[in-house]
Each structure stands twice: as structure tokens, then as C-alpha cells.
CHARMM internal coordinates of N, CA and C (Angstrom, degrees):
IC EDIT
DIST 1 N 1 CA 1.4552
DIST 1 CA 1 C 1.5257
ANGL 1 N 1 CA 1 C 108.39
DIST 1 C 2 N 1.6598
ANGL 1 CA 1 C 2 N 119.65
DIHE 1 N 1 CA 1 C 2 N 123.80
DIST 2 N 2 CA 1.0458
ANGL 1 C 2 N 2 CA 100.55
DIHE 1 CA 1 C 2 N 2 CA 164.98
DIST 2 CA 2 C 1.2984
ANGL 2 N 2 CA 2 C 151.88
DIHE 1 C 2 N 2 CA 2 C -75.77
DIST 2 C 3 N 1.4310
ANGL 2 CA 2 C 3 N 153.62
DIHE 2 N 2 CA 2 C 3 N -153.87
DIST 3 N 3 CA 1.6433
ANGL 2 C 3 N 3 CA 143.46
DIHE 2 CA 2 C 3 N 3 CA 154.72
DIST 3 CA 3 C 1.4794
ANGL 3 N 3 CA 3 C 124.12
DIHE 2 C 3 N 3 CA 3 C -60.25
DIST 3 C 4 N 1.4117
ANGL 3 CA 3 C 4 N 107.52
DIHE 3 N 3 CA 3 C 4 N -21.18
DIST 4 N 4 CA 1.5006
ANGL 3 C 4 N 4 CA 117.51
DIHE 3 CA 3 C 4 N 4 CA 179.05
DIST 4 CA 4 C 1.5049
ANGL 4 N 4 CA 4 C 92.49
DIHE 3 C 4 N 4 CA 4 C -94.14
DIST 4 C 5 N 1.0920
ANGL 4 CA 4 C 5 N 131.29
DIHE 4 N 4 CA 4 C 5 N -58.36
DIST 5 N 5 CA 1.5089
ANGL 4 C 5 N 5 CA 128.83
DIHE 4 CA 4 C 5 N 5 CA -154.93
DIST 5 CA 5 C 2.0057
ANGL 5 N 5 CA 5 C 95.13
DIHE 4 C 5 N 5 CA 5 C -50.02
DIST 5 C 6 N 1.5000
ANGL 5 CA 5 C 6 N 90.46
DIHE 5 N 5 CA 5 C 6 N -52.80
DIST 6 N 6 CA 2.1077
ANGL 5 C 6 N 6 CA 92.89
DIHE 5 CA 5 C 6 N 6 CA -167.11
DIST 6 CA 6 C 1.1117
ANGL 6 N 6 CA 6 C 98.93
DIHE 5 C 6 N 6 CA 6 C -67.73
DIST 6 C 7 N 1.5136
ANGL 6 CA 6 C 7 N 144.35
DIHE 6 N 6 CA 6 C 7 N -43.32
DIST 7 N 7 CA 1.1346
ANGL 6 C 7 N 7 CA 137.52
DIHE 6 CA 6 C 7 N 7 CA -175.09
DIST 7 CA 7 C 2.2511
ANGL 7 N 7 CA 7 C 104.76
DIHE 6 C 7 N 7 CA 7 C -66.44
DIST 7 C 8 N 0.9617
ANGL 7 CA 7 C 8 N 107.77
DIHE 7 N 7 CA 7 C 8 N -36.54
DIST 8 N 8 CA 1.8140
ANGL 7 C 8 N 8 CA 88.01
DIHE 7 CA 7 C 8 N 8 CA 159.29
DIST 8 CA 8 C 1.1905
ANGL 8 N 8 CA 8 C 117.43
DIHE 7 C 8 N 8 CA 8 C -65.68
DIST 8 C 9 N 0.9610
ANGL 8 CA 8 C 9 N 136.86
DIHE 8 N 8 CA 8 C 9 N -85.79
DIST 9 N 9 CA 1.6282
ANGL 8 C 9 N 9 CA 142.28
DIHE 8 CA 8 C 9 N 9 CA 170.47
DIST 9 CA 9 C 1.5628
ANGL 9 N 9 CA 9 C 110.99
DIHE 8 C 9 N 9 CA 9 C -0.81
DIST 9 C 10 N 1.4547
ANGL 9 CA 9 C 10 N 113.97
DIHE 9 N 9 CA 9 C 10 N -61.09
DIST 10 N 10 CA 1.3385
ANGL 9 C 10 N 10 CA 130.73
DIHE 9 CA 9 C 10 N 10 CA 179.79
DIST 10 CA 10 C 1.0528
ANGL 10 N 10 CA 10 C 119.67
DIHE 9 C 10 N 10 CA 10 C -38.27
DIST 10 C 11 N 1.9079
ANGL 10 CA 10 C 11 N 110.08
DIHE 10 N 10 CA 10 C 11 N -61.61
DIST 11 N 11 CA 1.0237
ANGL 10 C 11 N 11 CA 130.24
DIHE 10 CA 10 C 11 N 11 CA 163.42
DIST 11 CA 11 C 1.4521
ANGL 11 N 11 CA 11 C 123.62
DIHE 10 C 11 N 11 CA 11 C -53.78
DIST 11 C 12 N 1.2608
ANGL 11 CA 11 C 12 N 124.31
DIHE 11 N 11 CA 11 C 12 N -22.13
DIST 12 N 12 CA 1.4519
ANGL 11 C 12 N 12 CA 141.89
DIHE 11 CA 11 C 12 N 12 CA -168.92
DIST 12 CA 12 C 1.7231
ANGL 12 N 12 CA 12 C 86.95
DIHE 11 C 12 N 12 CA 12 C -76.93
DIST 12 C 13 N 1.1945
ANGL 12 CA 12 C 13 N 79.55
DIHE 12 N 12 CA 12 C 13 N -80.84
DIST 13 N 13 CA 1.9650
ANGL 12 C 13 N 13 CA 91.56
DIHE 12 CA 12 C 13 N 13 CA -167.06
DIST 13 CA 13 C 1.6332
ANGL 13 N 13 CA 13 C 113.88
DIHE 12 C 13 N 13 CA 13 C -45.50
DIST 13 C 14 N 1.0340
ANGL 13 CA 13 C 14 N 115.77
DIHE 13 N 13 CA 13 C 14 N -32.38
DIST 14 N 14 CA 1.5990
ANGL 13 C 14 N 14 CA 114.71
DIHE 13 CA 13 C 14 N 14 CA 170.95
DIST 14 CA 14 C 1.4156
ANGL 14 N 14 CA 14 C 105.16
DIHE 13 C 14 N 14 CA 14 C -65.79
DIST 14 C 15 N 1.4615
ANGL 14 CA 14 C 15 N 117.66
DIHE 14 N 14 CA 14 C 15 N -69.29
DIST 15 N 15 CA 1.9021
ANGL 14 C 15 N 15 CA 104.43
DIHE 14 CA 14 C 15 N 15 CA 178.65
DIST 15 CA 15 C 1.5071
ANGL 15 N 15 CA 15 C 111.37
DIHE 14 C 15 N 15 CA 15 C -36.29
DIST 15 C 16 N 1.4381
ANGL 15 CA 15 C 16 N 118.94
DIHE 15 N 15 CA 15 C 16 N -41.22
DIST 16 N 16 CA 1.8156
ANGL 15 C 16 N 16 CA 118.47
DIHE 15 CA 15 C 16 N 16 CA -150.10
DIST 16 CA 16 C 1.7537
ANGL 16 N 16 CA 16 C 91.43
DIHE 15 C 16 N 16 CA 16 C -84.01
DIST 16 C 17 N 1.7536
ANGL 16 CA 16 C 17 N 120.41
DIHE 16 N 16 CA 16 C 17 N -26.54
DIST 17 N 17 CA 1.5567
ANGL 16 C 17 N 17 CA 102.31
DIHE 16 CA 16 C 17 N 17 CA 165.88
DIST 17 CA 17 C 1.2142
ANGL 17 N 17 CA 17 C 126.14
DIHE 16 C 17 N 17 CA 17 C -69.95
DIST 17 C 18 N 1.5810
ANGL 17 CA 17 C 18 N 107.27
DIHE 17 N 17 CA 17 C 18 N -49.51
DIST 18 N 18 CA 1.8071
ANGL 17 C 18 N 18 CA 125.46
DIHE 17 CA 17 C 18 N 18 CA 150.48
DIST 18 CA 18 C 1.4713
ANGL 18 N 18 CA 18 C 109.64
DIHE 17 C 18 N 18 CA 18 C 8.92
DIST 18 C 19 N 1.4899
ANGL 18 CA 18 C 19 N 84.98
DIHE 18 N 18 CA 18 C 19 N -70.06
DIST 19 N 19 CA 1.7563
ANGL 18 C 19 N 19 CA 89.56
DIHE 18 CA 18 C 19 N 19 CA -161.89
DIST 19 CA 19 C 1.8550
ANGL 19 N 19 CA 19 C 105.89
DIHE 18 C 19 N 19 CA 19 C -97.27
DIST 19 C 20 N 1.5365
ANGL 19 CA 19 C 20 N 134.91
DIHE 19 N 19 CA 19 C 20 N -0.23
DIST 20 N 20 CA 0.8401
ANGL 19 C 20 N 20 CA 155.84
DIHE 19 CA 19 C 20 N 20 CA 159.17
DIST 20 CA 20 C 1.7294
ANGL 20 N 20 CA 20 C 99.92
DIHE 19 C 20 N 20 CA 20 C 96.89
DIST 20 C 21 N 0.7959
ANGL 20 CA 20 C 21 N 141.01
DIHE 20 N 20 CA 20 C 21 N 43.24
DIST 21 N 21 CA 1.6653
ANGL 20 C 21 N 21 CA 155.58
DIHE 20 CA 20 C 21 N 21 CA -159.40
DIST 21 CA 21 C 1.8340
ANGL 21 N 21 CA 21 C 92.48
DIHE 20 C 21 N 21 CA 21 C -91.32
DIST 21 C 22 N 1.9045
ANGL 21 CA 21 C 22 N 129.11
DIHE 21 N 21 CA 21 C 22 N 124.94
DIST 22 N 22 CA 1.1595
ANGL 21 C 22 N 22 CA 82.71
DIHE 21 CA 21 C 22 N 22 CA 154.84
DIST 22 CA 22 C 1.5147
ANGL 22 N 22 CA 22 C 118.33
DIHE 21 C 22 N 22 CA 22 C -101.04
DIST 22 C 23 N 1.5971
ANGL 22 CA 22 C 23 N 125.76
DIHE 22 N 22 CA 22 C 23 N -137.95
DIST 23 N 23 CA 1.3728
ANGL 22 C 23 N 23 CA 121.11
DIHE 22 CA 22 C 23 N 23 CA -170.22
DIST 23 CA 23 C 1.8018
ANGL 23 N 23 CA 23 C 99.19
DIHE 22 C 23 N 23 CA 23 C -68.95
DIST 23 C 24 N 1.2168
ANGL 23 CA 23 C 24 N 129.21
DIHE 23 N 23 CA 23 C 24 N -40.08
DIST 24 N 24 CA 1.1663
ANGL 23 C 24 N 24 CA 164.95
DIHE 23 CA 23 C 24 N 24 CA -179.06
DIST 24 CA 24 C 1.5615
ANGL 24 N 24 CA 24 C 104.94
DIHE 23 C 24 N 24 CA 24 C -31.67
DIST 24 C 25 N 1.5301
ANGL 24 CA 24 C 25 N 95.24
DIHE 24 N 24 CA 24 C 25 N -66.11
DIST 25 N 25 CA 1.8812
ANGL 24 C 25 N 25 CA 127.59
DIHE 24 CA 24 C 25 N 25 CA -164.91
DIST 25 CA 25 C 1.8085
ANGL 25 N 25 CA 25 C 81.35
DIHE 24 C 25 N 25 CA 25 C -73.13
DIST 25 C 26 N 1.3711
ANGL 25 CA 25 C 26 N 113.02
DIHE 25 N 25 CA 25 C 26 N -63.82
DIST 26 N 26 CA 1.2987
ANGL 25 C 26 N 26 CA 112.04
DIHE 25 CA 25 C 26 N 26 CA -170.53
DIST 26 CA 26 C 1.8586
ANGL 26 N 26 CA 26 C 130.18
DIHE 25 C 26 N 26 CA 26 C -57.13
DIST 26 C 27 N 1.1842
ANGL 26 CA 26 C 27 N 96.26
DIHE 26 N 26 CA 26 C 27 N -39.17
DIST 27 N 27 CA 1.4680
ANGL 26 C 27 N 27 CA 97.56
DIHE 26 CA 26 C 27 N 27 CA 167.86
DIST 27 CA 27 C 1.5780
ANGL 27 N 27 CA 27 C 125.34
DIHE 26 C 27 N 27 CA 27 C -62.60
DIST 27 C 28 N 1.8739
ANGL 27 CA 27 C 28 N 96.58
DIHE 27 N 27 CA 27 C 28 N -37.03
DIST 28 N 28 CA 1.6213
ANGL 27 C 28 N 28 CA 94.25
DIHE 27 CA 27 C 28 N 28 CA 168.53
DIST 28 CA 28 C 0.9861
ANGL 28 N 28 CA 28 C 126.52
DIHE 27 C 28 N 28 CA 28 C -58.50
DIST 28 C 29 N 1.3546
ANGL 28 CA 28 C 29 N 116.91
DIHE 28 N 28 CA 28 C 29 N -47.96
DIST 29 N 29 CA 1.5430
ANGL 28 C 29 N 29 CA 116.21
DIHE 28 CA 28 C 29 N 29 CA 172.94
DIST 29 CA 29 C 1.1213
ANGL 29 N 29 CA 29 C 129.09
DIHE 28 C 29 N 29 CA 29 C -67.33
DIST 29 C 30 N 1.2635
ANGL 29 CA 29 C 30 N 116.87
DIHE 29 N 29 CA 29 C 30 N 0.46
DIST 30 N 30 CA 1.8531
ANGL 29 C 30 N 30 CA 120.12
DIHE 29 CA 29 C 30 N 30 CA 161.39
DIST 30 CA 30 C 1.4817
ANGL 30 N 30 CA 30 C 99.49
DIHE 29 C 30 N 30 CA 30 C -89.03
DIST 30 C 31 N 1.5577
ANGL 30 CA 30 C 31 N 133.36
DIHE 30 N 30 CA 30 C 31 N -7.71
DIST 31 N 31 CA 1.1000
ANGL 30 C 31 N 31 CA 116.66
DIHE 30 CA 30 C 31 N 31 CA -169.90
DIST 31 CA 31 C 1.9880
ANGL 31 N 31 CA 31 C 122.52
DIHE 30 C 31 N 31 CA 31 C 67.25
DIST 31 C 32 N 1.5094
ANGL 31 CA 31 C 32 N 87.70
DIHE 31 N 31 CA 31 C 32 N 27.82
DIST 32 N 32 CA 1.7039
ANGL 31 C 32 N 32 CA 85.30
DIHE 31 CA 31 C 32 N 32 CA 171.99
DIST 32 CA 32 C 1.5071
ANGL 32 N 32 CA 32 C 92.30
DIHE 31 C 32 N 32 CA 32 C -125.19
DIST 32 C 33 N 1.4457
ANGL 32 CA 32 C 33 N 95.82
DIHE 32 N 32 CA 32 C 33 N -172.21
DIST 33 N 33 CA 1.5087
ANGL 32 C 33 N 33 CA 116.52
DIHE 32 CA 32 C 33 N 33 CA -176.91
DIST 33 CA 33 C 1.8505
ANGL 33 N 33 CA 33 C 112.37
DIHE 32 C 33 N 33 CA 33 C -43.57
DIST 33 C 34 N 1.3682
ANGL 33 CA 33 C 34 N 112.87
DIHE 33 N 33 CA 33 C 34 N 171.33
DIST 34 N 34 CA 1.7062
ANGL 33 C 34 N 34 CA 101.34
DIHE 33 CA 33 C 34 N 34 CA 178.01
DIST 34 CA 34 C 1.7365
ANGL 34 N 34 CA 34 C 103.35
DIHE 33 C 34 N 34 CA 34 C -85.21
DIST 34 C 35 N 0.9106
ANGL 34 CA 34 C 35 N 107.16
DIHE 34 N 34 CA 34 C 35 N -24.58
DIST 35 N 35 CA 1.7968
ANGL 34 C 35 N 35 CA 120.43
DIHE 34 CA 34 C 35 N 35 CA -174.81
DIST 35 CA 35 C 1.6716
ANGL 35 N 35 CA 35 C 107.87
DIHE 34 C 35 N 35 CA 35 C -68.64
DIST 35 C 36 N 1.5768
ANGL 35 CA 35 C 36 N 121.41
DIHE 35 N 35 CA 35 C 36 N -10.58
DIST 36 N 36 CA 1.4920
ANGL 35 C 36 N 36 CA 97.74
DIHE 35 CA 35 C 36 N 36 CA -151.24
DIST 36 CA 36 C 1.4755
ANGL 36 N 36 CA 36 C 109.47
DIHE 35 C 36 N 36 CA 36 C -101.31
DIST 36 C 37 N 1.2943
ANGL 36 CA 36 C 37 N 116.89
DIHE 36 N 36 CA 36 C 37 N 8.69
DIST 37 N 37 CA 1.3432
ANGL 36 C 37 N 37 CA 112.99
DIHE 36 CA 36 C 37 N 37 CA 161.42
DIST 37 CA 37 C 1.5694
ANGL 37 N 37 CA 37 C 121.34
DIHE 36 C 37 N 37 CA 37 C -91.52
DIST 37 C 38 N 1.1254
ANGL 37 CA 37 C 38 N 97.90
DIHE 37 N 37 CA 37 C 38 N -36.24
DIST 38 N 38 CA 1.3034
ANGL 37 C 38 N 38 CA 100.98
DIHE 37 CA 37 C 38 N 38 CA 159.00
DIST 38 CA 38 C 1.5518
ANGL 38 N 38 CA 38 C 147.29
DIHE 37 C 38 N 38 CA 38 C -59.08
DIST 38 C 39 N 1.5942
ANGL 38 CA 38 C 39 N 82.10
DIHE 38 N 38 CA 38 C 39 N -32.55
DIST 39 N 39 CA 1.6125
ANGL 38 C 39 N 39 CA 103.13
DIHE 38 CA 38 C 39 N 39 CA 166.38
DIST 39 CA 39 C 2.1861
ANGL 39 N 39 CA 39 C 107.55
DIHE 38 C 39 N 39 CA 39 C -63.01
DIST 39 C 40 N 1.6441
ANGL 39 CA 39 C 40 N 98.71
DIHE 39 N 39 CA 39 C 40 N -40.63
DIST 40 N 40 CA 1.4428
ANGL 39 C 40 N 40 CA 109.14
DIHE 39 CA 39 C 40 N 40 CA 173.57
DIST 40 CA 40 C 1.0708
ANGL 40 N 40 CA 40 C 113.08
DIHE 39 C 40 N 40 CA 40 C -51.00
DIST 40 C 41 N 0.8599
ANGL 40 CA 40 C 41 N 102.31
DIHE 40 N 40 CA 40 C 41 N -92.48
DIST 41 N 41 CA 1.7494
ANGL 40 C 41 N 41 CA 119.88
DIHE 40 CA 40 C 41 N 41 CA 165.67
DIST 41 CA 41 C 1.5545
ANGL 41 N 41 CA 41 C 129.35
DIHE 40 C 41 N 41 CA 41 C -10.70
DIST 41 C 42 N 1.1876
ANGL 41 CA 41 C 42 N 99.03
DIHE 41 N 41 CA 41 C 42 N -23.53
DIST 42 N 42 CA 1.7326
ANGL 41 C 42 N 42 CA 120.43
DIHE 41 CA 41 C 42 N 42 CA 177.83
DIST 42 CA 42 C 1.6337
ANGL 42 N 42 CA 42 C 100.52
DIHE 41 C 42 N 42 CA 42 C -103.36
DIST 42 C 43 N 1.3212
ANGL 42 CA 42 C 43 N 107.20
DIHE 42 N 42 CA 42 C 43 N 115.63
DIST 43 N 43 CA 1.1977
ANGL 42 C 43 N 43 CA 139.63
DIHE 42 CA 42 C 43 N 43 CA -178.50
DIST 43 CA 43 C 1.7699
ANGL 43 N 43 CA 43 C 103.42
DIHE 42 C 43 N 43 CA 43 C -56.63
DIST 43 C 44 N 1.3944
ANGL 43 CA 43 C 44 N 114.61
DIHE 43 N 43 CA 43 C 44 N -47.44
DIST 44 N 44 CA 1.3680
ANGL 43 C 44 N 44 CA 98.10
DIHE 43 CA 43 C 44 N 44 CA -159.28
DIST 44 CA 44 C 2.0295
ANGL 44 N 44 CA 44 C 81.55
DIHE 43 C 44 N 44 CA 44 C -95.55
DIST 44 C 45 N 0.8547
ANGL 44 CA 44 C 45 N 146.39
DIHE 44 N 44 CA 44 C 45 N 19.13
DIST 45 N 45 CA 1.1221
ANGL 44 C 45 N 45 CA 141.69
DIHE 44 CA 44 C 45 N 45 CA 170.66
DIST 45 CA 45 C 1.8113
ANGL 45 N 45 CA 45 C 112.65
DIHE 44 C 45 N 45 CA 45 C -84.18
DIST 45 C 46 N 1.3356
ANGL 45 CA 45 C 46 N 117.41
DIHE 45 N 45 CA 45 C 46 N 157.49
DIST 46 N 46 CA 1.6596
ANGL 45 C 46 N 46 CA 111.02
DIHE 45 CA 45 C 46 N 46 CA -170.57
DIST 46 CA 46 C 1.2304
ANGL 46 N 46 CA 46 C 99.33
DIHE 45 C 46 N 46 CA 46 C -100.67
DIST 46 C 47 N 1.7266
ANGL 46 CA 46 C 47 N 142.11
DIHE 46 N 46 CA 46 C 47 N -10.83
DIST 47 N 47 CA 1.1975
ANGL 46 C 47 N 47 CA 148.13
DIHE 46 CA 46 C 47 N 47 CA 167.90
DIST 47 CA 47 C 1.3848
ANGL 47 N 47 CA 47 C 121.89
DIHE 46 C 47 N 47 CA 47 C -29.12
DIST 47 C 48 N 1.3072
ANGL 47 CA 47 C 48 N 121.09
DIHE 47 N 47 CA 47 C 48 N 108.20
DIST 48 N 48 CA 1.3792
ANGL 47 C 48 N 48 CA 104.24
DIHE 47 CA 47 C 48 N 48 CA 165.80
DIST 48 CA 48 C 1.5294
ANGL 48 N 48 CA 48 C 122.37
DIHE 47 C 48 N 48 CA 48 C -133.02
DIST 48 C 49 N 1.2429
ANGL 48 CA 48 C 49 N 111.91
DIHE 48 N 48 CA 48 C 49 N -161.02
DIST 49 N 49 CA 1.7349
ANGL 48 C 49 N 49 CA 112.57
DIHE 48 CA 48 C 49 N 49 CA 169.91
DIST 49 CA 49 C 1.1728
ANGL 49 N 49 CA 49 C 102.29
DIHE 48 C 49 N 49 CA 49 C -101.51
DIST 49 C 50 N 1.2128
ANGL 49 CA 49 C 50 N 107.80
DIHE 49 N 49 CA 49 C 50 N 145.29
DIST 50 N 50 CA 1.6076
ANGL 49 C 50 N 50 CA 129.86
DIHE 49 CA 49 C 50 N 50 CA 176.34
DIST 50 CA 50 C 1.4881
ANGL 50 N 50 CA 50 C 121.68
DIHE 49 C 50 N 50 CA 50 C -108.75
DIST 50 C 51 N 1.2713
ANGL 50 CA 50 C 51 N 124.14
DIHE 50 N 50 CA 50 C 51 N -158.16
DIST 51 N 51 CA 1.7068
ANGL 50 C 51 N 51 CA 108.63
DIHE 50 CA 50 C 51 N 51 CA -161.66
DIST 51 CA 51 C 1.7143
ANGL 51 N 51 CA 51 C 78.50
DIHE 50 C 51 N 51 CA 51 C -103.74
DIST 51 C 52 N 1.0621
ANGL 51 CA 51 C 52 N 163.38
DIHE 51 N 51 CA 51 C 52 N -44.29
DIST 52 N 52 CA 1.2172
ANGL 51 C 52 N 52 CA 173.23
DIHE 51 CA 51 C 52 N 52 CA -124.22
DIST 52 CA 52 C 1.8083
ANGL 52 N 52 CA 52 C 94.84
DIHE 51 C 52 N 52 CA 52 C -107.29
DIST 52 C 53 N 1.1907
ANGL 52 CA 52 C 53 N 93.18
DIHE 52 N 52 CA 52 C 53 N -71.91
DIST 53 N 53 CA 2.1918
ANGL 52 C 53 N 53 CA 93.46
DIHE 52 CA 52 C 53 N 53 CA -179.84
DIST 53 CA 53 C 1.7752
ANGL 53 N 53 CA 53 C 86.33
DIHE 52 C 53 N 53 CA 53 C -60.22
DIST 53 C 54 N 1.0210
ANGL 53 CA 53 C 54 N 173.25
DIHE 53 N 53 CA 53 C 54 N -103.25
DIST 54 N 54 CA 1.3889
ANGL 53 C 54 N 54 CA 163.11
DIHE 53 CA 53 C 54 N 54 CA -161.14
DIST 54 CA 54 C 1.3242
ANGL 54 N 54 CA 54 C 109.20
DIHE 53 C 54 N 54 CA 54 C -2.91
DIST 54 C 55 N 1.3145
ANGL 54 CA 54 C 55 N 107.50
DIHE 54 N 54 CA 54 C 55 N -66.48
DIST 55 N 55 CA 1.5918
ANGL 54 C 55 N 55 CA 104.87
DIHE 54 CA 54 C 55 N 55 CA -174.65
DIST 55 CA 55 C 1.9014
ANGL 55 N 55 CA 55 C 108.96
DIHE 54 C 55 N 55 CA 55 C -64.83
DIST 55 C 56 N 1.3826
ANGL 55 CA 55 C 56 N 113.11
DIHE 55 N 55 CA 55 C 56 N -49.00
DIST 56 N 56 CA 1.2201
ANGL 55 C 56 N 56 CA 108.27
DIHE 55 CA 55 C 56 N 56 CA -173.63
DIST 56 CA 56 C 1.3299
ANGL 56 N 56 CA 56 C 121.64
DIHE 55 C 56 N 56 CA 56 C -65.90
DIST 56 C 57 N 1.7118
ANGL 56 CA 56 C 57 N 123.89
DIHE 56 N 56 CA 56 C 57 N -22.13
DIST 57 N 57 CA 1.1814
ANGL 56 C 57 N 57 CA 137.66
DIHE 56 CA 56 C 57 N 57 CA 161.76
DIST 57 CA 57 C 1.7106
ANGL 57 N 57 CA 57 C 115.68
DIHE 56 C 57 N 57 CA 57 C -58.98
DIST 57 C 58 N 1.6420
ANGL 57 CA 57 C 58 N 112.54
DIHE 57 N 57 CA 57 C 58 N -33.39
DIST 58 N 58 CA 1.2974
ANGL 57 C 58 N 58 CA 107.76
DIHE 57 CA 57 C 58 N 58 CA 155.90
DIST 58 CA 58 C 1.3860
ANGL 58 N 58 CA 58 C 131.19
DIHE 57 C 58 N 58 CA 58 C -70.20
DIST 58 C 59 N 1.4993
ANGL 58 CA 58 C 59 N 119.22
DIHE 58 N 58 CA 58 C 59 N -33.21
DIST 59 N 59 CA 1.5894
ANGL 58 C 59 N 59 CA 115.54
DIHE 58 CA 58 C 59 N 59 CA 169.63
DIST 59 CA 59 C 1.5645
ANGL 59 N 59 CA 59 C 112.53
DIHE 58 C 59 N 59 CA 59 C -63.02
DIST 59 C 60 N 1.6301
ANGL 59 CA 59 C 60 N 122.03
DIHE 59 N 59 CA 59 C 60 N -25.06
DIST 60 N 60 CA 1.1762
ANGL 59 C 60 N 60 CA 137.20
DIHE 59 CA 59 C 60 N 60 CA -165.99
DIST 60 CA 60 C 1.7889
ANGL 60 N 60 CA 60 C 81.98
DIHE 59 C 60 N 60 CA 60 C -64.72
DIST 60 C 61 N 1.1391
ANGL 60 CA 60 C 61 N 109.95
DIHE 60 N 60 CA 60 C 61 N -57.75
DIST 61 N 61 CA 1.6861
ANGL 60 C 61 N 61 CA 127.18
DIHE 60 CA 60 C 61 N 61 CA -144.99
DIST 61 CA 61 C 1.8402
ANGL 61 N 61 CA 61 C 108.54
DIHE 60 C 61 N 61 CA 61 C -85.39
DIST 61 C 62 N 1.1520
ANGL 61 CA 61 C 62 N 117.86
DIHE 61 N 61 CA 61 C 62 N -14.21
DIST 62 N 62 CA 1.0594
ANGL 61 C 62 N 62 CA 134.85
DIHE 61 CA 61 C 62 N 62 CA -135.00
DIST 62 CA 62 C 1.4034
ANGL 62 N 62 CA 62 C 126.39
DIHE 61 C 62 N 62 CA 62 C 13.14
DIST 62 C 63 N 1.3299
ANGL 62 CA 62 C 63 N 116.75
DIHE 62 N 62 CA 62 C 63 N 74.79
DIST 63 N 63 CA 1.2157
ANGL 62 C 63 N 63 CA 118.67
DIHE 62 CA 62 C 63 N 63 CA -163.37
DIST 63 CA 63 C 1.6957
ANGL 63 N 63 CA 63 C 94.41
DIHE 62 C 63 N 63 CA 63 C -130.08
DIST 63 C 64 N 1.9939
ANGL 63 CA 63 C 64 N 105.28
DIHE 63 N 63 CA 63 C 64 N -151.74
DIST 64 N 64 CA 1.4966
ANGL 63 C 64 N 64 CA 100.20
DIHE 63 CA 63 C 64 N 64 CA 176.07
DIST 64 CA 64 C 2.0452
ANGL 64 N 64 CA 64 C 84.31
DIHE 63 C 64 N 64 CA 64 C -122.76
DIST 64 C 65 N 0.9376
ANGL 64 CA 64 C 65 N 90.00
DIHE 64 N 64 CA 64 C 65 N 169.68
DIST 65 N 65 CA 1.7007
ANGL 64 C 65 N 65 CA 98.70
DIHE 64 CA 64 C 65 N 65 CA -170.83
DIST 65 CA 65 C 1.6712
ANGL 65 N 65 CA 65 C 89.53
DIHE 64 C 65 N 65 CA 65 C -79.41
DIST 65 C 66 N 1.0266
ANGL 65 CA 65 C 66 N 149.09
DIHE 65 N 65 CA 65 C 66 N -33.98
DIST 66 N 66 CA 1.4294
ANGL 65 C 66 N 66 CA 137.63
DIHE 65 CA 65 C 66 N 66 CA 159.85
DIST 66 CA 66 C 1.3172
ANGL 66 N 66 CA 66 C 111.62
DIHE 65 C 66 N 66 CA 66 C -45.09
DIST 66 C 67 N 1.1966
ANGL 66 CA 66 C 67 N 124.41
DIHE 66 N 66 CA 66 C 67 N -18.20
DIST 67 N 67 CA 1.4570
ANGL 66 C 67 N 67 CA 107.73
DIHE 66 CA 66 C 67 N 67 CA 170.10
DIST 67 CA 67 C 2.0877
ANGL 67 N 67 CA 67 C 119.28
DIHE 66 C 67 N 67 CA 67 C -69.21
DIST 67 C 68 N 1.1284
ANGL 67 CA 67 C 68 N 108.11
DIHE 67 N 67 CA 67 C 68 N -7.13
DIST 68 N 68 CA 1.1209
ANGL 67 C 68 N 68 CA 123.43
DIHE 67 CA 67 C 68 N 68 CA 176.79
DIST 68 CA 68 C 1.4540
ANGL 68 N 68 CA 68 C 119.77
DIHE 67 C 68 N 68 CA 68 C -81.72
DIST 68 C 69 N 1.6931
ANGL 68 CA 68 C 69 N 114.85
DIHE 68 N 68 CA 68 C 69 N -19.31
DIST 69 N 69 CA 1.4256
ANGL 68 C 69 N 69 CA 99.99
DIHE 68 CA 68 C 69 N 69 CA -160.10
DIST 69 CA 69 C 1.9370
ANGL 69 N 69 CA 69 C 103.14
DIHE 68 C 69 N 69 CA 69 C -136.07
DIST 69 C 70 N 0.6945
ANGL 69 CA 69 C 70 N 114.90
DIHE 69 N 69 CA 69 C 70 N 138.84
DIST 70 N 70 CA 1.6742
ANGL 69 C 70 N 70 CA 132.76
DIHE 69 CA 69 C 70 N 70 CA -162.55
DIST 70 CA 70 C 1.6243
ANGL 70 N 70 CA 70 C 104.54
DIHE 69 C 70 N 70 CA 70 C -51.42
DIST 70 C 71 N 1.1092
ANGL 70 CA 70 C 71 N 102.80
DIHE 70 N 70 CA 70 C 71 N 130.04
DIST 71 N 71 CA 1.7779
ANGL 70 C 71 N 71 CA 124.29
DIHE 70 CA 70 C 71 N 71 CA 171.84
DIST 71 CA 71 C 1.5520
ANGL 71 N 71 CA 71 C 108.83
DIHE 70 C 71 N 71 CA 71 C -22.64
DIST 71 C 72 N 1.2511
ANGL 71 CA 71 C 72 N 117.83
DIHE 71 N 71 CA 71 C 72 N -42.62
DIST 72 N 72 CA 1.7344
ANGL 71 C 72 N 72 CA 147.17
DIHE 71 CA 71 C 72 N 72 CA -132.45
DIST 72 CA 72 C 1.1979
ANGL 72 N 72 CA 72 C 94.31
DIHE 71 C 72 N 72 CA 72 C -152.49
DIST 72 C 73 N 1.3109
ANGL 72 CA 72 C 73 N 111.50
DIHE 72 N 72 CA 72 C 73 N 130.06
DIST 73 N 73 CA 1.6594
ANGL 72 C 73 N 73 CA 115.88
DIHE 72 CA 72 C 73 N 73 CA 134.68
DIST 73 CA 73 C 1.2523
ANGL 73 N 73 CA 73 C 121.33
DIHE 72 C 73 N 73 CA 73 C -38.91
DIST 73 C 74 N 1.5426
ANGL 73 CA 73 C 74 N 112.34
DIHE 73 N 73 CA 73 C 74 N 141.97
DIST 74 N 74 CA 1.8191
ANGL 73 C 74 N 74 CA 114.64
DIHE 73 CA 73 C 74 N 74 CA 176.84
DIST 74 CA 74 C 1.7613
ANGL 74 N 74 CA 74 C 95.64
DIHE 73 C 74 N 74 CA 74 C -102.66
END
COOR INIT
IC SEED 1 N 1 CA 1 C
IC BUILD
């Protein structure tokens, strides 16, 4: 996994406690499987977010999908 990939996720999972969401609540509302944040979220797993789960994770969040991704390049 690279430095950008964990640093989304990171950021993911902090908003989805934020708002008390679990992986469960959160996957439904992307409309994927109940497993697939969790599958994210799991380090040794190949799951990730894509530019598409970004945006919908922002309507989830009501935020802008830049809130997900670092000031700076890592």
C-alpha cells in the first residue's frame, strides 16, 4: 500500500467515526457490499478507494472529496 493510498483511508475512517457510522452503516451507503470497508480498512487486504468511492464518500460526508487528500504530496 502506498503513502497516499493509507493516508485516504485514514482520513476516511476518522470522518466515518466523526460521525459514528460503522464499516457496515458505511458501506451501505456507498451502495457496495457490507464487508467493503472493512475489507479497506484492513491493511493486508488489496481493497481500496477509488476516484468514484471519493466523491460518493463526500456526498456520504457532506463534505468536498479534497477533504480526503493531503495539502502536499507524500
Amino acid at each position: 500500500m502506498t503513502k497516499i493510498e493509507q493516508y485516504i483511508i485514514d482520513q476516511v475512517r476518522e470522518k466515518r467515526k466523526e460521525v459514528g457510522l460503522s464499516q457496515i452503516e458505511l458501506s451501505q451507503k456507498l451502495g457496495m457490499s457490507d464487508s467493503f470497508v472493512s475489507h479497506v480498512e484492513t491493511p493486508s487486504r488489496r481493497a481500496k478507494y477509488n476516484i468514484n468511492h471519493l466523491n460518493a464518500l463526500a456526498k456520504v460526508f457532506k463534505c468536498s472529496p479534497r477533504e480526503f487528500w493531503p495539502e502536499k504530496p507524500l
